[in-house]
LODOTOR-115744 format. One record per residue: x, y, z of N, C-alpha, C, O in turn; residue in three letters. Coordinates in steps of 0.001 Angstrom, whole numbers, plus 524288, in hexadecimal, padded with zeros to 5 digits. Layout:
<site><n_east>X</n_east><n_north>Y</n_north><n_up>Z</n_up><ca_east>X</ca_east><ca_north>Y</ca_north><ca_up>Z</ca_up><c_east>X</c_east><c_north>Y</c_north><c_up>Z</c_up><o_east>X</o_east><o_north>Y</o_north><o_up>Z</o_up><r>ALA</r></site>
...
This chain:
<site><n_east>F89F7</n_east><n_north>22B13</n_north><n_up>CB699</n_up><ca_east>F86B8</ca_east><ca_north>2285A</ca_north><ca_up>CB2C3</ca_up><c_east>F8523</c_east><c_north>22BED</c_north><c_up>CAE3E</c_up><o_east>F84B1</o_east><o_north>22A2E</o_north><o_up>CA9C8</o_up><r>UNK</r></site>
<site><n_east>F83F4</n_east><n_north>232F2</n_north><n_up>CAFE3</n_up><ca_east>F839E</ca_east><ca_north>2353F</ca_north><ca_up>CAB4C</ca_up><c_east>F878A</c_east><c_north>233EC</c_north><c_up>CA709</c_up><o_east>F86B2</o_east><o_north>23290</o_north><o_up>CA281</o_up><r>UNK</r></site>
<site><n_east>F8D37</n_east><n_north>234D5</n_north><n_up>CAA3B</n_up><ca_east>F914C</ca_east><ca_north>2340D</ca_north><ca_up>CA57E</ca_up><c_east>F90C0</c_east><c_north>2316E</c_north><c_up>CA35F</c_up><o_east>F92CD</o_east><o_north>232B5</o_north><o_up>C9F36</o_up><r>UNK</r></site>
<site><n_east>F8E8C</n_east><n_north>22C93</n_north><n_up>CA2E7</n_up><ca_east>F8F8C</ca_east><ca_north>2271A</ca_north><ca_up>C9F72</ca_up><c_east>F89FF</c_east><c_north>22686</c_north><c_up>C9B01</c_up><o_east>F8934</o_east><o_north>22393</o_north><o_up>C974A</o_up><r>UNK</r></site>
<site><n_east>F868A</n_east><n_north>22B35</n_north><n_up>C9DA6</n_up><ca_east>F82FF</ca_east><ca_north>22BC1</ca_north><ca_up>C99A5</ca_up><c_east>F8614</c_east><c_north>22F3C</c_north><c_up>C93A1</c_up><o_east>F8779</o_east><o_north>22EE2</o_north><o_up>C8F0A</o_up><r>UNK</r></site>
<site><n_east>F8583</n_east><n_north>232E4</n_north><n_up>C98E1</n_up><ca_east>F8938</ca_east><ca_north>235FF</ca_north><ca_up>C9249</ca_up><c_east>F8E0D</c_east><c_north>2332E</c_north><c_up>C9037</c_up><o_east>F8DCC</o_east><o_north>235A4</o_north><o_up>C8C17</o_up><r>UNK</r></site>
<site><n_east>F913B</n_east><n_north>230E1</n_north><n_up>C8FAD</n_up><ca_east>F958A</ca_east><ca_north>22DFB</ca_north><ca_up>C8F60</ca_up><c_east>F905D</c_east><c_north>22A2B</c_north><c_up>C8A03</c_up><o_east>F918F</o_east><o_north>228EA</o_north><o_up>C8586</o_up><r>UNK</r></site>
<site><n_east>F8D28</n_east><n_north>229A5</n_north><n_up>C8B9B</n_up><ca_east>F8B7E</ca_east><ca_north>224B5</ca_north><ca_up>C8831</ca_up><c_east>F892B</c_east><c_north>227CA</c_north><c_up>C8369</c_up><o_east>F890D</o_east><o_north>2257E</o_north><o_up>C7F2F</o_up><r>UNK</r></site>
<site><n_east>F878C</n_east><n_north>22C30</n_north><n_up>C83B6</n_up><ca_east>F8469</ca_east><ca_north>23050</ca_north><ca_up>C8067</ca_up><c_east>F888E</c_east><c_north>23295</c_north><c_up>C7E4C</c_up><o_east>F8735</o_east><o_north>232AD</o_north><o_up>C79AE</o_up><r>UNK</r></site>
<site><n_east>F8DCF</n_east><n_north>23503</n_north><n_up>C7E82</n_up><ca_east>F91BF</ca_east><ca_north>2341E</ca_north><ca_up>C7CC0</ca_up><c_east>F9385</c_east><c_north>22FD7</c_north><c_up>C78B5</c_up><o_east>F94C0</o_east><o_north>23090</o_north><o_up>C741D</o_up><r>UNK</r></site>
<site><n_east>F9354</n_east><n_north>2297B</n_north><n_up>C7C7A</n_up><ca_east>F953F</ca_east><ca_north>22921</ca_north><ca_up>C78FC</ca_up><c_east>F9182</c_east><c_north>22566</c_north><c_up>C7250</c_up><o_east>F92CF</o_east><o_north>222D1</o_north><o_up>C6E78</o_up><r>UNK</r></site>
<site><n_east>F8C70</n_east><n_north>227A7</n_north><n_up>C74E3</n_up><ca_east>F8971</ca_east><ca_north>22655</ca_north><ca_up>C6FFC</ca_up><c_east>F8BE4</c_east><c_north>22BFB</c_north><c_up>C6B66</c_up><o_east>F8CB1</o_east><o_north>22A2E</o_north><o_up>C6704</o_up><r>UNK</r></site>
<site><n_east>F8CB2</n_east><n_north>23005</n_north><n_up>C6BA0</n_up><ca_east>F8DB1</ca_east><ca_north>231B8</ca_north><ca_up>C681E</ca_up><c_east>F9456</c_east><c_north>2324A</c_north><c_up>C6633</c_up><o_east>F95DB</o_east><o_north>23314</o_north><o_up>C61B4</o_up><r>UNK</r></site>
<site><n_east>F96AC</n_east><n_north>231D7</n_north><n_up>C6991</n_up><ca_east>F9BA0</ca_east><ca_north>22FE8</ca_north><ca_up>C692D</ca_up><c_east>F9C29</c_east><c_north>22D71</c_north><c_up>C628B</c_up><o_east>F9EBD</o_east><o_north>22F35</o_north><o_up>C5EE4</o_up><r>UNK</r></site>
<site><n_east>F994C</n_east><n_north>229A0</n_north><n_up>C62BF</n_up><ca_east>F982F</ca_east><ca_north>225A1</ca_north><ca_up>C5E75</ca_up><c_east>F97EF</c_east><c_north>2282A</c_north><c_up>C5A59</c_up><o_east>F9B95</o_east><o_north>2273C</o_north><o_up>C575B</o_up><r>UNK</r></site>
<site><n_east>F9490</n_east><n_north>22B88</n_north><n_up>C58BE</n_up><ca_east>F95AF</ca_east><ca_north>22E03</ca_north><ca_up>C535F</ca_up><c_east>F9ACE</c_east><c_north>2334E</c_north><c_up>C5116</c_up><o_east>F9C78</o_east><o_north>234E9</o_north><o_up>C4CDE</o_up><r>UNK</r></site>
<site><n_east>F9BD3</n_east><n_north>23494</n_north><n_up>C57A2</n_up><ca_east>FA027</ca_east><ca_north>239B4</ca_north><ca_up>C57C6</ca_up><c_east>FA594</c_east><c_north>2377C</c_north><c_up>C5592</c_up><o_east>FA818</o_east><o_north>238D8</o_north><o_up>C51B5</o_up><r>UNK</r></site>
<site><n_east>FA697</n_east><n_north>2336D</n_north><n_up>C5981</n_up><ca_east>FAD87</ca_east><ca_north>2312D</ca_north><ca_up>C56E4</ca_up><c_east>FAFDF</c_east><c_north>23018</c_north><c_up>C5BF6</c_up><o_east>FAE82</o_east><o_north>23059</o_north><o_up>C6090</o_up><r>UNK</r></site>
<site><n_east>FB42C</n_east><n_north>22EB5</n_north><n_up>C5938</n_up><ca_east>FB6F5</ca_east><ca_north>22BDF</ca_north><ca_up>C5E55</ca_up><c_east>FBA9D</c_east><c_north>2301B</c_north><c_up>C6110</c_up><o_east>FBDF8</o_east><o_north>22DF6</o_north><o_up>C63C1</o_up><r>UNK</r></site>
<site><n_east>FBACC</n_east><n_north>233FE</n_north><n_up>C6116</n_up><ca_east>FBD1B</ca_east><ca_north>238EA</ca_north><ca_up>C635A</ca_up><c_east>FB8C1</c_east><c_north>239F7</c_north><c_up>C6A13</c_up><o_east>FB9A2</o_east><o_north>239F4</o_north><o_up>C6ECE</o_up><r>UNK</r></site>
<site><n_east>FB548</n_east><n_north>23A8A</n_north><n_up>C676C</n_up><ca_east>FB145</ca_east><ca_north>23A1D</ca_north><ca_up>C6C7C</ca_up><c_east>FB03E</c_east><c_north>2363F</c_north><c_up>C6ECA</c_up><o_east>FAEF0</o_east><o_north>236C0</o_north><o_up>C7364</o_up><r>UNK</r></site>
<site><n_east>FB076</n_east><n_north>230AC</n_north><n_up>C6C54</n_up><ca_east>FAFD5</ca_east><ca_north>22BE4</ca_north><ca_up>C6FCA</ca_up><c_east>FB43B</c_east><c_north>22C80</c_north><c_up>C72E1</c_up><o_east>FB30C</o_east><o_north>22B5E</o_north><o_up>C7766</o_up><r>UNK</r></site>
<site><n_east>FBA37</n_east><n_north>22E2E</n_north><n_up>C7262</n_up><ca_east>FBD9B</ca_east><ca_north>22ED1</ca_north><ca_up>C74E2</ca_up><c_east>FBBF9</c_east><c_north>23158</c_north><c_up>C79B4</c_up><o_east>FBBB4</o_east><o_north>22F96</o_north><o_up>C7E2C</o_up><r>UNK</r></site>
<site><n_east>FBAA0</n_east><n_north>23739</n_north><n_up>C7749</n_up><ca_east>FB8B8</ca_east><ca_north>23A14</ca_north><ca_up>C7AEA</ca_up><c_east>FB546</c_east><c_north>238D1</c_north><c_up>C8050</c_up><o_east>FB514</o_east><o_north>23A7C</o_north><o_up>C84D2</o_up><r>UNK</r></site>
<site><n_east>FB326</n_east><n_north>23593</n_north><n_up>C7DB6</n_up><ca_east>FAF62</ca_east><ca_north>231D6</ca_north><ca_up>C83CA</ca_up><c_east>FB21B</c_east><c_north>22EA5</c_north><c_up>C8598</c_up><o_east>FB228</o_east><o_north>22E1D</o_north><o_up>C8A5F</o_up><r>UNK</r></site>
<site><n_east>FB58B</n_east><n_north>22B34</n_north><n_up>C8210</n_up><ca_east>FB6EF</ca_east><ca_north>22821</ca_north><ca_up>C8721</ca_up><c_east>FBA99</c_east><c_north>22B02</c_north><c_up>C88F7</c_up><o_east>FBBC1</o_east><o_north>2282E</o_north><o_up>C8CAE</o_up><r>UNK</r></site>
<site><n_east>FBD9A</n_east><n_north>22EC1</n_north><n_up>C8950</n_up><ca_east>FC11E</ca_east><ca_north>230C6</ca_north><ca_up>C8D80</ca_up><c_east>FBEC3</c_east><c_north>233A5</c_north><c_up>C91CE</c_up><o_east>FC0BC</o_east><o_north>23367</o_north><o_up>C962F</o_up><r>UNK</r></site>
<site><n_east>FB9EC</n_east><n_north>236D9</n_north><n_up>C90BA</n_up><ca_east>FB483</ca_east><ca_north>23816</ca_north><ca_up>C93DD</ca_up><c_east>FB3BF</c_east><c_north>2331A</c_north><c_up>C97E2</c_up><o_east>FB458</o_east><o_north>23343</o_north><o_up>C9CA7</o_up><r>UNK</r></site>
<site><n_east>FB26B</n_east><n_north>22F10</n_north><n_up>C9515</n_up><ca_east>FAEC8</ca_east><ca_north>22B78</ca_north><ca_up>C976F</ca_up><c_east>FB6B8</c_east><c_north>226C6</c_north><c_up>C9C15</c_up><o_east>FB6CE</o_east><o_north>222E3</o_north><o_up>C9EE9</o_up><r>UNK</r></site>
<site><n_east>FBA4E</n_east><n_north>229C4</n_north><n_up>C9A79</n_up><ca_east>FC02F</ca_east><ca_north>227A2</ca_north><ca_up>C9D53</ca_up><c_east>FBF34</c_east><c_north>22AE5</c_north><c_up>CA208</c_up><o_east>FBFC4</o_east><o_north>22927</o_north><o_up>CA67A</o_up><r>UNK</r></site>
<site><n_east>FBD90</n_east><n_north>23033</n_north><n_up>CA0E3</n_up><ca_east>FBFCA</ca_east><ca_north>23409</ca_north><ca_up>CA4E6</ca_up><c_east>FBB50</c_east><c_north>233BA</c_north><c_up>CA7FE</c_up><o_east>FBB60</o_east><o_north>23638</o_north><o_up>CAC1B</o_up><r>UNK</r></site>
<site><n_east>FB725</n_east><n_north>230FF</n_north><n_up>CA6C9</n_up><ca_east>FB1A2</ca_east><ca_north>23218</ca_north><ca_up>CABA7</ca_up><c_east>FB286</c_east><c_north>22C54</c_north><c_up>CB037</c_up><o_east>FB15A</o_east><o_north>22BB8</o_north><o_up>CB4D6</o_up><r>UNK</r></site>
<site><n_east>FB522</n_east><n_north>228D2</n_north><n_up>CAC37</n_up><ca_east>FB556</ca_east><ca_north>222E1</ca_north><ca_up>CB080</ca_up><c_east>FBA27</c_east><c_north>225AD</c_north><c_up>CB1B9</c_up><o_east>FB80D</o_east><o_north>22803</o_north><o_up>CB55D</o_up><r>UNK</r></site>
<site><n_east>FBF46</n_east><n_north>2279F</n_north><n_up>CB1CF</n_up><ca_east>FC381</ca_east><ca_north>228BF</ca_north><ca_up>CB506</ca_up><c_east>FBF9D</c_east><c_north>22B1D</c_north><c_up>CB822</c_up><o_east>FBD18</o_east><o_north>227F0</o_north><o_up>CBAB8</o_up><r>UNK</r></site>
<site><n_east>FBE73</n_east><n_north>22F72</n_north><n_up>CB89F</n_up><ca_east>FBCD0</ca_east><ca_north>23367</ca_north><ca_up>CBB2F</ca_up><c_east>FB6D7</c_east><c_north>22F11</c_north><c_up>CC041</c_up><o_east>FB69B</o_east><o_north>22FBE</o_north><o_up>CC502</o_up><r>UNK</r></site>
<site><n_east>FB520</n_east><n_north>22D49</n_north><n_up>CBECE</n_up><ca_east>FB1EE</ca_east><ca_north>228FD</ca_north><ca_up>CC30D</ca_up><c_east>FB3C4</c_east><c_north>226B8</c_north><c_up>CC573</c_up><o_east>FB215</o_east><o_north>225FB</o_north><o_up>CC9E5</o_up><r>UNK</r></site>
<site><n_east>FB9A7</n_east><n_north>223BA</n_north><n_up>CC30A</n_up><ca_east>FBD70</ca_east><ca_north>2205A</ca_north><ca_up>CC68A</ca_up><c_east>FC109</c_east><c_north>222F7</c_north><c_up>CCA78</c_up><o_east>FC340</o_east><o_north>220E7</o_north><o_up>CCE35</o_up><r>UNK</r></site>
<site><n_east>FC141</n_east><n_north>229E9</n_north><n_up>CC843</n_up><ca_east>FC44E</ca_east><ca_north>22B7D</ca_north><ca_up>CCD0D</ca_up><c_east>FC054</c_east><c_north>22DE9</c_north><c_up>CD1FB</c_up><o_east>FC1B6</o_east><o_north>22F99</o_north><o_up>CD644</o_up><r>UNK</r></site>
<site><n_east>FBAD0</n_east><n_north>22D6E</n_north><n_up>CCFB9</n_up><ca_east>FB6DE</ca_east><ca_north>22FC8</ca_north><ca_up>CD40C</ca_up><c_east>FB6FE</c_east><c_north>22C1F</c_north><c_up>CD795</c_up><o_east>FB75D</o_east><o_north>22CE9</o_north><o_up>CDC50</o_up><r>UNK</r></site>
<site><n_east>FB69D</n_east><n_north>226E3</n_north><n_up>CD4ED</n_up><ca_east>FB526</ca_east><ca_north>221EA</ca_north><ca_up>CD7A2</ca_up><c_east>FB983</c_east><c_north>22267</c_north><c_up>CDB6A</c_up><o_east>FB861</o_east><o_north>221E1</o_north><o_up>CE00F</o_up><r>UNK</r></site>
<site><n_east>FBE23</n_east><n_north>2234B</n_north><n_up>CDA30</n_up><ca_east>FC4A4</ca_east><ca_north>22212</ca_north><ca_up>CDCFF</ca_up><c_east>FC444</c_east><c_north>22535</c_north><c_up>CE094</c_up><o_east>FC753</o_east><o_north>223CA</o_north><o_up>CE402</o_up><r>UNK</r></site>
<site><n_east>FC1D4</n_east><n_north>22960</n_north><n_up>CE1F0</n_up><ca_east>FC28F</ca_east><ca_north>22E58</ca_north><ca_up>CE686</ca_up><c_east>FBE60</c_east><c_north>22B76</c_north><c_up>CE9E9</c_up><o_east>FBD0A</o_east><o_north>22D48</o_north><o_up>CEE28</o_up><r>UNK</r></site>
């Protein structure tokens, strides 16, 4: 649940940086749900 705080504080500033960093999160925010779905899978 921390992650998804920061993820959101992110992506409030995201917004004025550009779309290089919005990228940047969502491949962040790809690799944290892979990474839950393979915790979940073990």
């Amino acid at each position: 649940m921390a992650e998804e705080t920061d993820d959101r504080a992110r992506d409030d500033g995201e917004e004025s940086t550009g779309p290089l960093e919005r990228a940047k999160s969502a491949v962040t925010e790809a690799v944290g749900v892979v990474v839950d779905a393979a915790l979940d899978a073990i």
